[in-house]
N, C-alpha and C positions, 0 to 999 in steps of 0.2 A: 504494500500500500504506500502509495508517494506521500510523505511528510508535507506536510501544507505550510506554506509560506509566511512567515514572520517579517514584519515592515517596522523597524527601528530608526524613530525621528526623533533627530535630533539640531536643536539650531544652538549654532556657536558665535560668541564675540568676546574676539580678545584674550581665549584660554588658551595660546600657543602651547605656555609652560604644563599645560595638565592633558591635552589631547590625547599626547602619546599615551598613557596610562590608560585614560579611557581607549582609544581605538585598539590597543593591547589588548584589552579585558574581553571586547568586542569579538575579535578573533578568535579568541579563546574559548569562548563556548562549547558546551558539550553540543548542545543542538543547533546543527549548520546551515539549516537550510533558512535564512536570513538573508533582508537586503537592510542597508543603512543607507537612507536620507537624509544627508545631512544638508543646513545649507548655512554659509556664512552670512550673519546677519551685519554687514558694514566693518568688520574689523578691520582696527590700522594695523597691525602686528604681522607676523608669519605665520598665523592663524590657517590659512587657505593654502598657502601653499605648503603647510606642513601635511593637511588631509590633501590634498594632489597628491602628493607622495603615494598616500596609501592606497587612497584609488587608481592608482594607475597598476598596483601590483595585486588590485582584491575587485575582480568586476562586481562585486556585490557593493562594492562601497559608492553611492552614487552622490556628486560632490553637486551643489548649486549655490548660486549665490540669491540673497532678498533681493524680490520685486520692489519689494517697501520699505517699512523698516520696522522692527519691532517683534518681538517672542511669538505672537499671535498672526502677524503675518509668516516669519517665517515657518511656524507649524502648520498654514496653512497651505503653503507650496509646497513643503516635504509631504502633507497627507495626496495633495493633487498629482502628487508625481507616484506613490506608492502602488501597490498592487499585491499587498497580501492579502492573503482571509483574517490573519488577526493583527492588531496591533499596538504596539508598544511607544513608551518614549523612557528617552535618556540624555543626561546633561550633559555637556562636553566636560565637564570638570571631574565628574565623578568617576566609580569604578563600577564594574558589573560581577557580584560572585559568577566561577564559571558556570555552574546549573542555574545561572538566573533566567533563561527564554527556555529553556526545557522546564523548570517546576512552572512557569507562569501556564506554558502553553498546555503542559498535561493538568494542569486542577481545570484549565477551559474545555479541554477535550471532554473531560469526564463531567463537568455540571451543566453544559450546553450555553444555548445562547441565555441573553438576560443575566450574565453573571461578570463580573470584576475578580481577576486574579490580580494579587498584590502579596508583598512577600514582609520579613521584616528588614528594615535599614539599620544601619552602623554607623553614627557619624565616625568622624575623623579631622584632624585638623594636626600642620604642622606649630601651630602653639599648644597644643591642648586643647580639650571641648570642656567650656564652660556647666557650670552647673546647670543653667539653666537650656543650653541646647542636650545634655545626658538626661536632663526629666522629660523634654520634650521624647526625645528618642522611647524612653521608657514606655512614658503616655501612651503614643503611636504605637509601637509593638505591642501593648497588653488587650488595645482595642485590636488591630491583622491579627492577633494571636488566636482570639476569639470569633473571628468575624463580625464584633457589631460596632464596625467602624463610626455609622450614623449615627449611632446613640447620641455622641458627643461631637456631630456634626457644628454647632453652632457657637463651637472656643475656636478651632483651628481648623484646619483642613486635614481632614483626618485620613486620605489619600496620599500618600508620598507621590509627587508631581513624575519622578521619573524611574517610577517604579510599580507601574500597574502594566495590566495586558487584558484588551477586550476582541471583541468578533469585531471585526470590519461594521456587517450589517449595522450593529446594536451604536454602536458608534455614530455612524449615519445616521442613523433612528435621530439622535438627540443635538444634530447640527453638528456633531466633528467641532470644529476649531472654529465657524461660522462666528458666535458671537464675539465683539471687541467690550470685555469684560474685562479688568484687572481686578484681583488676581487670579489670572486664566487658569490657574491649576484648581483653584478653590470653585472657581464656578464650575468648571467641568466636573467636580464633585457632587457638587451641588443637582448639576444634569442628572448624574448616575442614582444620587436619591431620589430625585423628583419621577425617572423615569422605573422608580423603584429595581434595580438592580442589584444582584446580591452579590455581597464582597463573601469572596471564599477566604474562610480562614488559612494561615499559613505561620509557621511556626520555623523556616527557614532561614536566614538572615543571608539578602538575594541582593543586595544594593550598600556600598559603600558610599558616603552621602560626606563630600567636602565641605570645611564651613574655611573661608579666608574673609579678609578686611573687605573685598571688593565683589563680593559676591553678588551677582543683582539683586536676590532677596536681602541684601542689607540697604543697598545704594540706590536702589532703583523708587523713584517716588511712586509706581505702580503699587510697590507692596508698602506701601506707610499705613500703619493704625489704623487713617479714618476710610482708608479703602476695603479694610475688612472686615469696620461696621459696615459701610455700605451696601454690602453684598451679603453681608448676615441679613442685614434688615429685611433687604429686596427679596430673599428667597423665604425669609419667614414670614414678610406678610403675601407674597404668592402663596405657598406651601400650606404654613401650620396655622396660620393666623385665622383667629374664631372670633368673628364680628359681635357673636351673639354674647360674649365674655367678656367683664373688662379689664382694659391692657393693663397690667402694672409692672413699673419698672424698679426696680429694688437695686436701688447704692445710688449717691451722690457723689464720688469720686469722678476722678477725668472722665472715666469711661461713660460712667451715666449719665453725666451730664452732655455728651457726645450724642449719645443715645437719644437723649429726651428733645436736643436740639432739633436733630434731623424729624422725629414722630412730630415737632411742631411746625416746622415746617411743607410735611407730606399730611397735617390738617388729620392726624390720627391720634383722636382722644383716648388720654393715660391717667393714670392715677401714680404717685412718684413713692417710694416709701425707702427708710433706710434704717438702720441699728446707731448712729450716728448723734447720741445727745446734742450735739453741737449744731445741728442742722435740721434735728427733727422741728416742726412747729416755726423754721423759717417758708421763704418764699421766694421760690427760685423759679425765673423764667413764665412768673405769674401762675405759678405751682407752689401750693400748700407743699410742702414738708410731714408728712405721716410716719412713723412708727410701723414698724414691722408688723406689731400685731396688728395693724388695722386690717391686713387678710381676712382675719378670722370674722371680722363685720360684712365680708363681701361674699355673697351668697356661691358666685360661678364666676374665678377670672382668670388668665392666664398672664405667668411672670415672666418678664426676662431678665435675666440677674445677671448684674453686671459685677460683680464682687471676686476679684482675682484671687485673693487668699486659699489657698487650699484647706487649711484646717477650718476657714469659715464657709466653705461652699458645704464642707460636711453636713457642719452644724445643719448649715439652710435644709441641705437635702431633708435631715431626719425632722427638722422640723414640719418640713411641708408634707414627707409621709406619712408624718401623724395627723396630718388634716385630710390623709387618703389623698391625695394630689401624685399625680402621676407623670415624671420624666415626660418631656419629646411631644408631651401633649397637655399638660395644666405649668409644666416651668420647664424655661431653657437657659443653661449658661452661656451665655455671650462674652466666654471670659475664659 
């Protein structure tokens, strides 16, 4: 039976110094029957002509340059150039464990279409990885560990961007790389929930995941903060959002007042509450200041809590499930 064809896109700018590793990794695969679409997206460096190199000695590796400019255009000329049945993306910076397109492609073989292979990731950094990029890592693996990535759809993106594998079709289905959304990784998540898609669990560690100073998810204004309420917001009042309940938004910190900004601006009436003596019973943004307990006065509402603390996301959790309030569908962490 002919192995079916794997479509690995990838757009680069400016990673001359990490290529090699990544197109190394590439090569290296147990599972060979791969093409790589790469395309350089404006780089000034030797970027392009260090993948010329490779493609000139690996007809799978097929080299292009941006129409346009920008991560989303260039995913979108690598997907229009592609011709597998499934497909994949990967960073120029990064590495690939060698069975990383052989375990993605056999968990899709075996669960069919409508499902997301995903494996788990490794940061790495030549200074060290920060505390806080080893909890993220953490986070992210215990949800791919278990499969219920979505749970906790509405803190991060619970998708590692260049480390999934889906059907061609199913992809299609939900516009490919069509919308111009920052950040495209996080909205493309977003797709795979809305079009409810199941992430198969994976317990592997499939993707070596670089973090340096210049990283575009450091640099790049497409991923700043207020871009990822944006796109939290946009997809939970598409998505979860229950008109018939009312909104509350729980913490007066940066974040919720961010939060509260935007809900008054898109003319989407909230109720504000925090644990906050200091702010409760002021007036912000022509918003009363409430007390946590005033929940328990509201008959039917749904929270989104914006309270970054972990040892206080607890708390909240156990408190609101002793008011029978249920995750994903009565409160979401936005945090």
């Amino acid at each position: 039976m002919q192995q079916p064809l794997v479509s690995i896109l990838i757009p680069f700018k400016n990673t001359q110094q990490f290529l090699g590793e990544c197109l190394n990794s590439i090569s290296k695969q147990t599972y060979t029957n791969w093409e790589l679409l790469i395309i350089d997206d404006n780089s000034t460096d030797k970027s392009y002509d260090l993948v010329e190199s490779y493609a000139n000695n690996d007809k799978r590796i097929k080299l292009f340059k941006n129409e346009g400019s920008g991560i989303i255009n260039a995913l979108k000329l690598a997907f229009s150039k592609s011709t597998g049945t499934y497909i994949t993306r990967m960073d120029s910076d990064d590495i690939m464990a060698e069975i990383k397109i052989e375990t993605l492609l056999n968990a899709l073989l075996l669960a069919g279409k409508n499902h997301i292979s995903t494996g788990l990731v490794s940061c790495f950094s030549a200074q060290g990885i920060s505390d806080g990029y080893k909890k993220y890592e953490n986070w992210l693996n215990n949800l791919t560990g278990n499969g219920r990535n979505y749970s906790e759809i509405y803190k991060e993106c619970v998708i590692p961007s260049p480390c999934w594998m889906i059907n061609r079709e199913d992809l299609l289905a939900i516009n490919a790389f069509d919308p111009i959304r920052y950040p495209e990784d996080y909205d493309l998540t977003f797709r795979f929930y809305e079009a409810k898609y199941k992430v198969i669990p994976c317990n592997k560690t499939l993707h070596l995941w670089r973090d340096y100073g210049t990283r575009a998810s450091r640099t790049d204004a497409n991923y700043a903060e207020n871009s990822f309420i944006d796109i939290k917001l946009h997809y939970f009042l598409k998505l979860d959002y229950n008109k018939s309940k009312t909104l509350v938004v729980w913490g007066a910190g940066k974040k919720g007042k961010s939060i509260a900004k935007k809900l008054i601006a898109l003319n989407i009436p909230f109720q504000w509450i925090c644990d906050n003596p200091k702010k409760i019973g002021k007036n912000i943004y022509d918003l009363d200041m409430k007390a946590f307990k005033h929940l328990e006065a509201l008959e039917n509402f749904q929270s989104i809590i914006s309270v970054a603390n972990g040892e206080q996301q607890i708390i909240i959790k156990n408190y609101l499930m002793h008011l029978n309030k249920v995750s994903m569908y009565d409160y979401f962490f936005f945090c």
